[in-house]
TORPA-4810 file (N, C-alpha, C, O; in nm, 3 decimals):
<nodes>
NODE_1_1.659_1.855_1.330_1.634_1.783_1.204_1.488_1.736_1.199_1.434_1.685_1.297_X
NODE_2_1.441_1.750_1.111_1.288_1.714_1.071_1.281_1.561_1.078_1.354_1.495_1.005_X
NODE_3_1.222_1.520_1.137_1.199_1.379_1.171_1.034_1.348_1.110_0.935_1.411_1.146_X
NODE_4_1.036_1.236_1.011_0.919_1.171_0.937_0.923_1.039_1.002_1.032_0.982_1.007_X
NODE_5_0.820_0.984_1.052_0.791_0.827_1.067_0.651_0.788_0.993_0.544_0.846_0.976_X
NODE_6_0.702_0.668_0.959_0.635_0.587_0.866_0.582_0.495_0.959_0.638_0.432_1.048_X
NODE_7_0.386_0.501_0.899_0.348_0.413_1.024_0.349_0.252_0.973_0.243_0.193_0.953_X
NODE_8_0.489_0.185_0.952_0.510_0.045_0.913_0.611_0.005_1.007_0.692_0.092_1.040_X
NODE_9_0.623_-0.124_1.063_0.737_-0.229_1.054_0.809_-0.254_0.962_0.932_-0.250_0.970_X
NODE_10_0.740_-0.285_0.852_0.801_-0.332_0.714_0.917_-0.275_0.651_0.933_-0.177_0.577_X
NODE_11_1.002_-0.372_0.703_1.154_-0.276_0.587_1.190_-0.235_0.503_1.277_-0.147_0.493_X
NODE_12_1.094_-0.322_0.371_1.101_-0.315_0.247_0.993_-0.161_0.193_1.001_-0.083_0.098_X
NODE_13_0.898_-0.172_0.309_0.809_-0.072_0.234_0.908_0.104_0.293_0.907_0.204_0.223_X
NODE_14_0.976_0.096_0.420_1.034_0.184_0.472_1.180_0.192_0.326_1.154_0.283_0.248_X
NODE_15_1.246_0.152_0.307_1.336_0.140_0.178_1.269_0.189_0.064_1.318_0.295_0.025_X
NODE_16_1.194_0.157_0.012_1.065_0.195_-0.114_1.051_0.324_-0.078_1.111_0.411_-0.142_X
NODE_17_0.960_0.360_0.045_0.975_0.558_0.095_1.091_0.569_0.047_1.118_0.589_-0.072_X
NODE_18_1.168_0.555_0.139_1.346_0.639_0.144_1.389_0.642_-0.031_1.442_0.740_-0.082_X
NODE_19_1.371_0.570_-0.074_1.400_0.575_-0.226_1.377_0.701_-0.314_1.453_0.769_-0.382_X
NODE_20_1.229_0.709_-0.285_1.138_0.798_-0.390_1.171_0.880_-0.304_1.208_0.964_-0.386_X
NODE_21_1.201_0.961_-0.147_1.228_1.059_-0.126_1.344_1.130_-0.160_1.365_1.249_-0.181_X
NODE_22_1.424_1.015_-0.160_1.575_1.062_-0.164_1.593_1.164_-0.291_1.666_1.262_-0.299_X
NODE_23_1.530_1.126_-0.356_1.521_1.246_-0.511_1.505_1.394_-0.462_1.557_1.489_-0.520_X
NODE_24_1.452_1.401_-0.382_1.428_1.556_-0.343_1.563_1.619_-0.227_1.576_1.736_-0.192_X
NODE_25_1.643_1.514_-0.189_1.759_1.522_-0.068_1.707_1.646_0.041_1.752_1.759_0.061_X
NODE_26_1.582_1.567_0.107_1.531_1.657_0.198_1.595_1.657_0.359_1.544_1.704_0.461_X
NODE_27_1.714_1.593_0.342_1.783_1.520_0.491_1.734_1.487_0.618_1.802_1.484_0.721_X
NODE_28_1.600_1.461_0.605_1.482_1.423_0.722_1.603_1.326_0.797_1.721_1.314_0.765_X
NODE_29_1.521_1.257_0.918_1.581_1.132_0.981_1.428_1.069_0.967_1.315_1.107_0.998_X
NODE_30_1.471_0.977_0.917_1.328_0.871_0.885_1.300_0.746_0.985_1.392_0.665_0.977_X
NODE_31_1.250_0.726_1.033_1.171_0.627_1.131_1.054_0.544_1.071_0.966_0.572_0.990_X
NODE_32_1.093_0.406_1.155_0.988_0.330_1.148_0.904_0.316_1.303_0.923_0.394_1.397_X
NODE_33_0.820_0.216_1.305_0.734_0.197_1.430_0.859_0.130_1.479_0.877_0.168_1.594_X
NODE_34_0.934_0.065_1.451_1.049_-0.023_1.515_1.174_0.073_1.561_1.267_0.030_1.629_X
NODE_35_1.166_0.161_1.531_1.246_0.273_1.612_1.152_0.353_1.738_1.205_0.376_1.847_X
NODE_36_1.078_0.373_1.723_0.986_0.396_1.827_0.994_0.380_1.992_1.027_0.268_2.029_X
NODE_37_0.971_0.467_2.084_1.005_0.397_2.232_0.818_0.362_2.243_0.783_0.255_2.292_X
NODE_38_0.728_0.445_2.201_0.581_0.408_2.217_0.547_0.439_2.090_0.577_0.534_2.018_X
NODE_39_0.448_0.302_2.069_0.369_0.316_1.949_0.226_0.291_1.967_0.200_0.171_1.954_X
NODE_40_0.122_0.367_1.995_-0.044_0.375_2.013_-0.062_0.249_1.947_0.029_0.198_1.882_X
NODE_41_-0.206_0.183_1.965_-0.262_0.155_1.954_-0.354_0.220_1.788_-0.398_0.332_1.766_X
NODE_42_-0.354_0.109_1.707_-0.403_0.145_1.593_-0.483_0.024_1.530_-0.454_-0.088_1.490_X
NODE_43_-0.606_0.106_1.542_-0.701_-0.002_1.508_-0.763_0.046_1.347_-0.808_0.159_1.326_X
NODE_44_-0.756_-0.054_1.252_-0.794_-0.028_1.163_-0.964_-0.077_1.103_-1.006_-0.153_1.016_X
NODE_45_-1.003_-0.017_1.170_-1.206_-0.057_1.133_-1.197_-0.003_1.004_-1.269_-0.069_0.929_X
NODE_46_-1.137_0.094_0.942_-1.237_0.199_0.833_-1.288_0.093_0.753_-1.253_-0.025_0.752_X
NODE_47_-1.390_0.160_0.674_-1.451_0.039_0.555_-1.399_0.088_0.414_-1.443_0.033_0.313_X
NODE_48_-1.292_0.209_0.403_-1.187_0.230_0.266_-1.034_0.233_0.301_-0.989_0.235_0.415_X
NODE_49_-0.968_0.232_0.193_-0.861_0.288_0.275_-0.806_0.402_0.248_-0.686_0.400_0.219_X
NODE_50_-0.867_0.512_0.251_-0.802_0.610_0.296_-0.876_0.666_0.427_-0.842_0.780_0.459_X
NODE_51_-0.962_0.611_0.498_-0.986_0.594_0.632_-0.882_0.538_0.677_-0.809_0.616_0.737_X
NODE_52_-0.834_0.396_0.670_-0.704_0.330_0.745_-0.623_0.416_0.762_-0.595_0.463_0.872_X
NODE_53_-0.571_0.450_0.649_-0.476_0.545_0.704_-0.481_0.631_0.741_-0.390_0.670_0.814_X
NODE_54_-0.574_0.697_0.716_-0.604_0.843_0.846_-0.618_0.768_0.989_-0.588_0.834_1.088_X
NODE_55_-0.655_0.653_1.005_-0.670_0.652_1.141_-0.532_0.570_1.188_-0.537_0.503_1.291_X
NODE_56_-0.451_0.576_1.135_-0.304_0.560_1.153_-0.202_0.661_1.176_-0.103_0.651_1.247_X
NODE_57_-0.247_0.778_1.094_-0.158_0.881_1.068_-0.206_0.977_1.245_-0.129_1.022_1.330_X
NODE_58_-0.380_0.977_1.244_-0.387_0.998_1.386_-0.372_0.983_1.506_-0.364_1.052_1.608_X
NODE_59_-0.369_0.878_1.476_-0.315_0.791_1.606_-0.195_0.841_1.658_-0.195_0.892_1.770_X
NODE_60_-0.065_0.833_1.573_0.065_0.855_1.578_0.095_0.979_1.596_0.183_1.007_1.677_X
NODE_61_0.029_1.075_1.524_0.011_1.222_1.559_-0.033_1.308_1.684_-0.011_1.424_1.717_X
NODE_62_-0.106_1.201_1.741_-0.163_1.215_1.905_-0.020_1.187_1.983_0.035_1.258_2.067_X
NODE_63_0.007_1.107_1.947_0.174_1.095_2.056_0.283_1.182_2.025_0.332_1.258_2.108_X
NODE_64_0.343_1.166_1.842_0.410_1.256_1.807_0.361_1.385_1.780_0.425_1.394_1.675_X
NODE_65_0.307_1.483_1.786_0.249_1.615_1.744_0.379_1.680_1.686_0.341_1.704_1.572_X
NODE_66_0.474_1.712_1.691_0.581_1.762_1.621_0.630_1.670_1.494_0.700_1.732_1.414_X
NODE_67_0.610_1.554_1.467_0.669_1.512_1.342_0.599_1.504_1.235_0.477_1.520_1.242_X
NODE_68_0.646_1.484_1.146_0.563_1.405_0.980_0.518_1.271_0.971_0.588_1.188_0.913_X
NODE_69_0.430_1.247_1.012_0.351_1.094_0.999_0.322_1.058_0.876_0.250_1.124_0.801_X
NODE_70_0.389_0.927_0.844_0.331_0.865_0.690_0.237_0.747_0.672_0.251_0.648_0.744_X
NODE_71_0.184_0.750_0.621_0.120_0.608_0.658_0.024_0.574_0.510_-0.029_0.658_0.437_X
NODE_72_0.022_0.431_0.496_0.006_0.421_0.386_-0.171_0.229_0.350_-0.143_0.147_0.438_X
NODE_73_-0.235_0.201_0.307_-0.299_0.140_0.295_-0.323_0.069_0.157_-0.349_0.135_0.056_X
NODE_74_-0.315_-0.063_0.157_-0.279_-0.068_0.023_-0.421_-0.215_0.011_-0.466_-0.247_0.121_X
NODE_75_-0.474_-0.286_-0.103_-0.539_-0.369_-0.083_-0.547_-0.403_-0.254_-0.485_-0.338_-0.338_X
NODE_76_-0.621_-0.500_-0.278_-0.703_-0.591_-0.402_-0.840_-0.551_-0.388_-0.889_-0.556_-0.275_X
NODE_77_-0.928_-0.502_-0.510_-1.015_-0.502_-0.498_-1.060_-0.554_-0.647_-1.010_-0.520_-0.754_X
NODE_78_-1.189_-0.665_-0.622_-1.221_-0.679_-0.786_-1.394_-0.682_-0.741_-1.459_-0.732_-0.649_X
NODE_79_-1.424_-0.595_-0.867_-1.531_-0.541_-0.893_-1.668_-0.671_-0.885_-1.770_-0.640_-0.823_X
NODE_80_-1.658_-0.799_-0.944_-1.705_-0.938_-0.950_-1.735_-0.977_-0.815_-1.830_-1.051_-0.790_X
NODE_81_-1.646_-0.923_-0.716_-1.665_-0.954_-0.634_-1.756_-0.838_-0.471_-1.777_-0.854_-0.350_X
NODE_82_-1.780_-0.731_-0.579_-1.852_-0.610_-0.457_-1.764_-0.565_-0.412_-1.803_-0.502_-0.313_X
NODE_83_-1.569_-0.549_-0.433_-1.505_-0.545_-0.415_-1.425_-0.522_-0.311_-1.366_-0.428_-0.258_X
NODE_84_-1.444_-0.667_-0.294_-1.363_-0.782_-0.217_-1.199_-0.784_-0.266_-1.165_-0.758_-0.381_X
NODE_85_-1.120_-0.813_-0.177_-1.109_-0.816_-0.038_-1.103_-0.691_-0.003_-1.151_-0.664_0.107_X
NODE_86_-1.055_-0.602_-0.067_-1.090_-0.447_-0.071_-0.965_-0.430_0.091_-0.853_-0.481_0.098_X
NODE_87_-1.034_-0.345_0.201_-0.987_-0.302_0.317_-0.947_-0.460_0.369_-0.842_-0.456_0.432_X
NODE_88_-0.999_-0.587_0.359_-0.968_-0.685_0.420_-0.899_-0.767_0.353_-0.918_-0.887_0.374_X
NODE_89_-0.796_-0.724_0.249_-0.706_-0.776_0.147_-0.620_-0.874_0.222_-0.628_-0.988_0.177_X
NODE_90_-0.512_-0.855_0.359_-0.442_-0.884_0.465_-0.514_-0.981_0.539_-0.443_-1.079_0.559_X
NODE_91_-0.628_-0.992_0.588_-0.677_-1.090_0.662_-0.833_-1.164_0.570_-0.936_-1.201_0.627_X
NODE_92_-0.820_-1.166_0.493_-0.944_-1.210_0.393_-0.972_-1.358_0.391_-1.073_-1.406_0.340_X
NODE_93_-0.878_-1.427_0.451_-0.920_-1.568_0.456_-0.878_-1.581_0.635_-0.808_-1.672_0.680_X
NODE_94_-0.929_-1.484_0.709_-0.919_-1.522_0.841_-0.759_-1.482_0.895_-0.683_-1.412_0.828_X
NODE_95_-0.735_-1.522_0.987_-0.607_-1.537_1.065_-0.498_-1.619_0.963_-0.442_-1.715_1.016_X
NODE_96_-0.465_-1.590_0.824_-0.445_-1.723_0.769_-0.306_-1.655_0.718_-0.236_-1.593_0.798_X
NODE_97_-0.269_-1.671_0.576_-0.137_-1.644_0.493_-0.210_-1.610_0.337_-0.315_-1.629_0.275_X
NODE_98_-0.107_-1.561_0.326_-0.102_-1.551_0.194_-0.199_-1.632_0.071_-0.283_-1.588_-0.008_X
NODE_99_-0.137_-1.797_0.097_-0.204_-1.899_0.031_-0.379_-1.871_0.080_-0.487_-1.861_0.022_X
NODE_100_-0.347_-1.870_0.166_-0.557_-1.841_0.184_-0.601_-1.803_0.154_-0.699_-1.853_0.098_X
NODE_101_-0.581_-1.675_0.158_-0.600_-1.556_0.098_-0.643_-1.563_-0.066_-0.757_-1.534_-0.104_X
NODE_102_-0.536_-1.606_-0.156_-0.557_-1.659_-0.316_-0.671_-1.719_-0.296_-0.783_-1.684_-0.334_X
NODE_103_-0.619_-1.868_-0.199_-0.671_-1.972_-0.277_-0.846_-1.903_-0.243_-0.923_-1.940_-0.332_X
NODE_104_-0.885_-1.852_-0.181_-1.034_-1.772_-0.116_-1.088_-1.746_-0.241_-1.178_-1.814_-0.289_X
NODE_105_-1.013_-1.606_-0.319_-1.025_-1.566_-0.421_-1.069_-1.655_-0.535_-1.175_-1.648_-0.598_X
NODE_106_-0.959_-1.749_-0.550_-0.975_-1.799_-0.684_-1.110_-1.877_-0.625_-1.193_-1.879_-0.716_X
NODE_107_-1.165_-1.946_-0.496_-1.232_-1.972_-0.517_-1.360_-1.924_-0.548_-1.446_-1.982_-0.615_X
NODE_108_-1.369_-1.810_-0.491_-1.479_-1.738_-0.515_-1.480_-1.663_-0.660_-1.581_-1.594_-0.674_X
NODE_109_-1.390_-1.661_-0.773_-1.378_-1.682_-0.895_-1.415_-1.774_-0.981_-1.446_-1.751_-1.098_X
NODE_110_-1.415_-1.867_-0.936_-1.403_-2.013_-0.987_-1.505_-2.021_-1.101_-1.619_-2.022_-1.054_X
NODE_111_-1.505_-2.028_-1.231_-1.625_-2.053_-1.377_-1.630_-1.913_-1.364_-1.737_-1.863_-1.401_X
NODE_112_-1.516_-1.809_-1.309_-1.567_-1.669_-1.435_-1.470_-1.640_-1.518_-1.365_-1.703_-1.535_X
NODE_113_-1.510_-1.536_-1.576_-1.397_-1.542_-1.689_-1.408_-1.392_-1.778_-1.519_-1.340_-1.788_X
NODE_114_-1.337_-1.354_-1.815_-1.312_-1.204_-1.881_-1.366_-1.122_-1.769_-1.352_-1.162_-1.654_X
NODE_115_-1.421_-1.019_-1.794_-1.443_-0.894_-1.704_-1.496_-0.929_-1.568_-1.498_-0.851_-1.473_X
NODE_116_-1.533_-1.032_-1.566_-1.540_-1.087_-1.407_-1.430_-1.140_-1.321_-1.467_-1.195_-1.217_X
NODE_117_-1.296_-1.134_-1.343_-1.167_-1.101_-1.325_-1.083_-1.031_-1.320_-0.967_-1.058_-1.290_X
NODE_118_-1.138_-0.902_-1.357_-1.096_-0.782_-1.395_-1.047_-0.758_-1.214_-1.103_-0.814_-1.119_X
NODE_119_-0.941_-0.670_-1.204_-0.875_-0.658_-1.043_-0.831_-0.557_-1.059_-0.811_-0.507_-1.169_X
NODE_120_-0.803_-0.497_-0.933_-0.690_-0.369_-0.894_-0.679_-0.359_-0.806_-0.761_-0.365_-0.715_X
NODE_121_-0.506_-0.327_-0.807_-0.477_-0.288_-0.696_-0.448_-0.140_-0.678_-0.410_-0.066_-0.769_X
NODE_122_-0.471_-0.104_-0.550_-0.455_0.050_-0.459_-0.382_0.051_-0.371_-0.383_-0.017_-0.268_X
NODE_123_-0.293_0.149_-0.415_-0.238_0.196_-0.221_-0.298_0.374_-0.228_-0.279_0.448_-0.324_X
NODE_124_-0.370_0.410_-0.106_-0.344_0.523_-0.022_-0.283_0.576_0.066_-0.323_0.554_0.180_X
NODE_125_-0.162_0.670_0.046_-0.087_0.752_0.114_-0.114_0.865_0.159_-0.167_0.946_0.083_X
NODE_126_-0.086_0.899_0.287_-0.152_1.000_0.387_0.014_1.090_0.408_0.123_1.034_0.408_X
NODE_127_-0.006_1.203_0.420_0.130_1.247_0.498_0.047_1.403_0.601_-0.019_1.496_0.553_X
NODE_128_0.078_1.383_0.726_0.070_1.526_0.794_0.185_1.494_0.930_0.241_1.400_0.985_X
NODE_129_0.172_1.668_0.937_0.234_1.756_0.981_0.168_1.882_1.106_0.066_1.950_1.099_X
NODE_130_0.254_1.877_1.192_0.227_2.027_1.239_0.159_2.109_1.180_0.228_2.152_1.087_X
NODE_131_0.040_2.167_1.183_-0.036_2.285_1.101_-0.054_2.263_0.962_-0.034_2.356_0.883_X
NODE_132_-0.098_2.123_0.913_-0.052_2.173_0.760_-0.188_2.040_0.738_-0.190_1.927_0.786_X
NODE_133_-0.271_2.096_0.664_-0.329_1.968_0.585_-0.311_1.870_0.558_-0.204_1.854_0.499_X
NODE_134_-0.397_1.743_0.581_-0.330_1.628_0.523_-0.319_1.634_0.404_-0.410_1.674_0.331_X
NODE_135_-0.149_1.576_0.345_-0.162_1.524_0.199_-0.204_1.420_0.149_-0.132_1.333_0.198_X
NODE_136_-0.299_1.358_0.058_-0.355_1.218_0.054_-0.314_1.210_-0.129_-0.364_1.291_-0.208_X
NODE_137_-0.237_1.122_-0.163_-0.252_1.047_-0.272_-0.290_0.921_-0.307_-0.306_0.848_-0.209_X
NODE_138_-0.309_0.872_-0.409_-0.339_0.697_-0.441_-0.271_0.695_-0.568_-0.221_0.778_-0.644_X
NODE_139_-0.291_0.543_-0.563_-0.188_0.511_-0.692_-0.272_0.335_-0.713_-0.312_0.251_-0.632_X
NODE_140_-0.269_0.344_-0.860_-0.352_0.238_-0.901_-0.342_0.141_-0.995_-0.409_0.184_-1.089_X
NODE_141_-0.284_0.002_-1.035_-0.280_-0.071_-1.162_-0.341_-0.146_-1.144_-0.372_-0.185_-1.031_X
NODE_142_-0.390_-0.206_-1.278_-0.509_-0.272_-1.318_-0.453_-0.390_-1.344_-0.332_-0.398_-1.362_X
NODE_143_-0.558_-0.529_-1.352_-0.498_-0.643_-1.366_-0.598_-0.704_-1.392_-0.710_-0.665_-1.426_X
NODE_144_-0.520_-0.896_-1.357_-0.638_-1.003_-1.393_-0.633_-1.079_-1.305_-0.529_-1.098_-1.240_X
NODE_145_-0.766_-1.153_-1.278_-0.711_-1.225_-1.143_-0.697_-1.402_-1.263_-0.771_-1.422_-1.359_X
NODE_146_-0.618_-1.472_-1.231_-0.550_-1.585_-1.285_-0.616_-1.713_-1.256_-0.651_-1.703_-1.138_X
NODE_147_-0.658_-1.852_-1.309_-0.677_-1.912_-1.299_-0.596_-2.002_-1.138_-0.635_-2.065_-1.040_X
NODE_148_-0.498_-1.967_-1.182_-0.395_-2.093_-1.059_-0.304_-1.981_-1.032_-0.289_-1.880_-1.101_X
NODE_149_-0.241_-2.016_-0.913_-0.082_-1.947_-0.883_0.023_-1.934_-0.958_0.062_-2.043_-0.999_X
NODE_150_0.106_-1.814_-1.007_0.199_-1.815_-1.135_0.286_-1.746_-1.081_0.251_-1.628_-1.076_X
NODE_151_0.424_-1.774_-1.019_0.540_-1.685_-1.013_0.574_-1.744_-0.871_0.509_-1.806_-0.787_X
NODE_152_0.731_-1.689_-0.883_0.826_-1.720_-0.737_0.801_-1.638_-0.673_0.764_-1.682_-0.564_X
NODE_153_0.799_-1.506_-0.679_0.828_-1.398_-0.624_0.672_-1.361_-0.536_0.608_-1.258_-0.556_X
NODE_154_0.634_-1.468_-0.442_0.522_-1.456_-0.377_0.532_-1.354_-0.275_0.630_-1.337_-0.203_X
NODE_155_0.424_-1.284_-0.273_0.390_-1.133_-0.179_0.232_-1.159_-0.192_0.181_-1.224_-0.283_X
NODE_156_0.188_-1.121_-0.126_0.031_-1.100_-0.084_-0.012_-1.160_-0.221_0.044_-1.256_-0.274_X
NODE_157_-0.136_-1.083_-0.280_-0.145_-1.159_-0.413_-0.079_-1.126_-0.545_-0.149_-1.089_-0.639_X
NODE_158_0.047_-1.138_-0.556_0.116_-1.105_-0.630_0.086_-1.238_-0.757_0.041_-1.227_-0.870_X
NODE_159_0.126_-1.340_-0.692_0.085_-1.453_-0.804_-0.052_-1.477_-0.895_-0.070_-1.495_-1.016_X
NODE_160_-0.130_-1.471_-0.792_-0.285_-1.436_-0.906_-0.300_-1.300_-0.972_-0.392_-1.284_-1.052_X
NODE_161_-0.214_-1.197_-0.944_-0.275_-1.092_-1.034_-0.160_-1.086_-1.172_-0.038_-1.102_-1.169_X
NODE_162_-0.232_-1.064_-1.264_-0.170_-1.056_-1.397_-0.197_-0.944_-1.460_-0.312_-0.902_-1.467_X
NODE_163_-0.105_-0.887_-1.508_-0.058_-0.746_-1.539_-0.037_-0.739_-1.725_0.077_-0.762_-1.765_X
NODE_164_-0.132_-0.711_-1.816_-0.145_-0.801_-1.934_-0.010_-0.682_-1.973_0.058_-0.738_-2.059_X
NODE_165_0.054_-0.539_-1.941_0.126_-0.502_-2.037_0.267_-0.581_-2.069_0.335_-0.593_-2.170_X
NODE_166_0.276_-0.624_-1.946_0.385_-0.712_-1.937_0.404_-0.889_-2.013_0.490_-0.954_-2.073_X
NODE_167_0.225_-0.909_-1.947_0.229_-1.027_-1.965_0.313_-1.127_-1.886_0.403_-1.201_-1.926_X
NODE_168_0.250_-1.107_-1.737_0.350_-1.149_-1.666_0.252_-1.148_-1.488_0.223_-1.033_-1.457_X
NODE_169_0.225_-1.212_-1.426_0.175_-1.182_-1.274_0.313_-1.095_-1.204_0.429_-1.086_-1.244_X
NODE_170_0.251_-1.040_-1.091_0.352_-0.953_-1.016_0.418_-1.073_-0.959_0.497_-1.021_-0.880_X
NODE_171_0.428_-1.154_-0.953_0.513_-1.299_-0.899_0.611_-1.309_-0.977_0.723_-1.330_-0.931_X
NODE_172_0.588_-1.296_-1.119_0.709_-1.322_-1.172_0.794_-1.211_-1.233_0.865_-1.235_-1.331_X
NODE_173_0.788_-1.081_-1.173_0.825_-0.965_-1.170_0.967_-0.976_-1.111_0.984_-1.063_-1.026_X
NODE_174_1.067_-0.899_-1.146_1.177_-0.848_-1.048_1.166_-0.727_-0.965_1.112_-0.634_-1.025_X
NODE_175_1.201_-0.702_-0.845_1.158_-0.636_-0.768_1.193_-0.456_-0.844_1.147_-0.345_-0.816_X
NODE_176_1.264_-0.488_-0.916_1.253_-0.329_-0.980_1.172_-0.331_-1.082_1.120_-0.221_-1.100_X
NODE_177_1.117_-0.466_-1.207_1.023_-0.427_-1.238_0.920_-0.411_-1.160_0.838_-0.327_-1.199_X
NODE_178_0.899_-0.462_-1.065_0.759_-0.423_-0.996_0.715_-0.308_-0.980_0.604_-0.263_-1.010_X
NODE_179_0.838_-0.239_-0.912_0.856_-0.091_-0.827_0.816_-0.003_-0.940_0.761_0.100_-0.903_X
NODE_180_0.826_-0.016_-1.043_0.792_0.060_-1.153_0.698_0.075_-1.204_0.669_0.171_-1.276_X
NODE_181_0.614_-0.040_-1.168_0.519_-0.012_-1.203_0.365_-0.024_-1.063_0.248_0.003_-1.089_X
NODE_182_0.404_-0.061_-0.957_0.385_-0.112_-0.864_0.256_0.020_-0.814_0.284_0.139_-0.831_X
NODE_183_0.128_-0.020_-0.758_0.025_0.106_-0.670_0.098_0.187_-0.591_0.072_0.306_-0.574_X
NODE_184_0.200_0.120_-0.535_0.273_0.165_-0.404_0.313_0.296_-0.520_0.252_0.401_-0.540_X
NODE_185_0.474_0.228_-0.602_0.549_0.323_-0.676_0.485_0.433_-0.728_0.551_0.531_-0.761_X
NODE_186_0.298_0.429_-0.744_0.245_0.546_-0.833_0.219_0.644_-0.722_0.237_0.765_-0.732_X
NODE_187_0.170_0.571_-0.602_0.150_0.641_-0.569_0.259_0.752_-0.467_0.237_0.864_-0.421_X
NODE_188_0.363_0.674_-0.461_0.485_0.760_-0.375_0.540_0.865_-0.489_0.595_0.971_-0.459_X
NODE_189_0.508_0.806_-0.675_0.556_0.896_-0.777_0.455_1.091_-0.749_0.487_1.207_-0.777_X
NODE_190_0.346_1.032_-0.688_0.257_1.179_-0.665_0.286_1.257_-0.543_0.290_1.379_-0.529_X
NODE_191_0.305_1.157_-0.453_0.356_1.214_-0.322_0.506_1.342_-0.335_0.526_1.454_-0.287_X
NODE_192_0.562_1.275_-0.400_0.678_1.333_-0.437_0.649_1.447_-0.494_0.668_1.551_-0.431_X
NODE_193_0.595_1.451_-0.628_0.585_1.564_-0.725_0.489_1.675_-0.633_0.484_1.795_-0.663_X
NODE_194_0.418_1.621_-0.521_0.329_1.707_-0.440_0.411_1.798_-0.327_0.362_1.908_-0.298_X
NODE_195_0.523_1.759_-0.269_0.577_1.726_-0.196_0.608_1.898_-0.137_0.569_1.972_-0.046_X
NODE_196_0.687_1.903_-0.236_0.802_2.084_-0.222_0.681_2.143_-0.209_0.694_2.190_-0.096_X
NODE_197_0.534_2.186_-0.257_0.430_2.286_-0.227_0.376_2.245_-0.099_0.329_2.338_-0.032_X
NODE_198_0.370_2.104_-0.037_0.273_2.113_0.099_0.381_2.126_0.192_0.336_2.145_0.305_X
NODE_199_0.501_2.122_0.189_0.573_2.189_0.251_0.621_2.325_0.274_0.684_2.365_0.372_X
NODE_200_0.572_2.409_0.141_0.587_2.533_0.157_0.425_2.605_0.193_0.414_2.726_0.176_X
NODE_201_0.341_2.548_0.228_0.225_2.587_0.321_0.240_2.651_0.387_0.149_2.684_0.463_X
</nodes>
């Protein structure tokens, strides 16, 4: 059986894969790093991310050489800011949380206003294989970054970014509206539609 691992811990983002694959009923056995008996060492320096994840997908590929490595990089970047937090979206206010992280932002926002708020978010997805090119997609929605914190549904910066079609921050999203519209969701929507040809390589 074709065995894919996903280079995450994260349950929710491993569920999110399995989702969008399941459409194709490719009967892989899917893995996380938490199934794993060894997991390398993965250091993420790049200064984009679709470096991160290549140097994730390699890493893992050096130990596994027979499987499908996935791996994925996702961040905030706003333009106002030289775009910041960009690759350092996750640790942008230091060793800290979430709240740091915002509150960083908004401060370094603080007296702007219209297009100097302007945000987006990215994820880059990597997939290789035995003999076969890497596949690389991205996936991208646009936003606003918010005066104050707005929504329950706190995730990285989900509360400061505001999503005007909705009219709504990803905080106060339900987790299937999110998915729908979500960087991750666009970009696993390309992965997919890519999928049946880089396998028939």
């Amino acid at each position: 059986m074709t065995r894919l691992i996903i280079a995450t811990g994260n349950a929710h983002k491993v569920q999110e894969i399995k989702e969008a694959l399941a459409k194709l009923d490719l009967g892989w056995d899917i893995l996380s790093l938490k199934d794993l008996d060894e997991v390398p060492e993965i250091i993420e320096d790049g200064t984009t991310f679709a470096e991160n994840v290549h140097k994730k997908t390699t890493a893992l590929a050096a130990v596994y050489s027979e499987d499908l490595i996935m791996a994925d990089d996702s961040g905030l970047t706003i333009a106002a800011l030289n775009g910041e937090p960009g690759v350092y979206s996750a640790r942008y206010a230091g060793d800290h949380d979430d709240d740091a992280n915002n509150a960083k932002v908004l401060a370094k926002l603080a007296g702007k206003s219209g297009q100097d708020r302007q945000a987006q978010f990215t994820t880059v997805l990597e997939l290789v294989g035995p003999g076969k090119e890497p596949l690389v997609v991205s996936g991208h929605v646009d936003g606003q970054i918010t005066e104050t914190e707005i929504g329950d549904n706190k995730f990285g910066y989900d509360p400061i970014f505001y999503y005007e079609p909705l009219q709504k921050t990803f905080a106060q999203l339900t987790v299937a509206e999110k998915n729908l519209i979500s960087h991750r969701g666009r970009a696993l929507e390309k992965l997919v539609d890519a999928l049946p040809a880089w396998l028939n390589q």
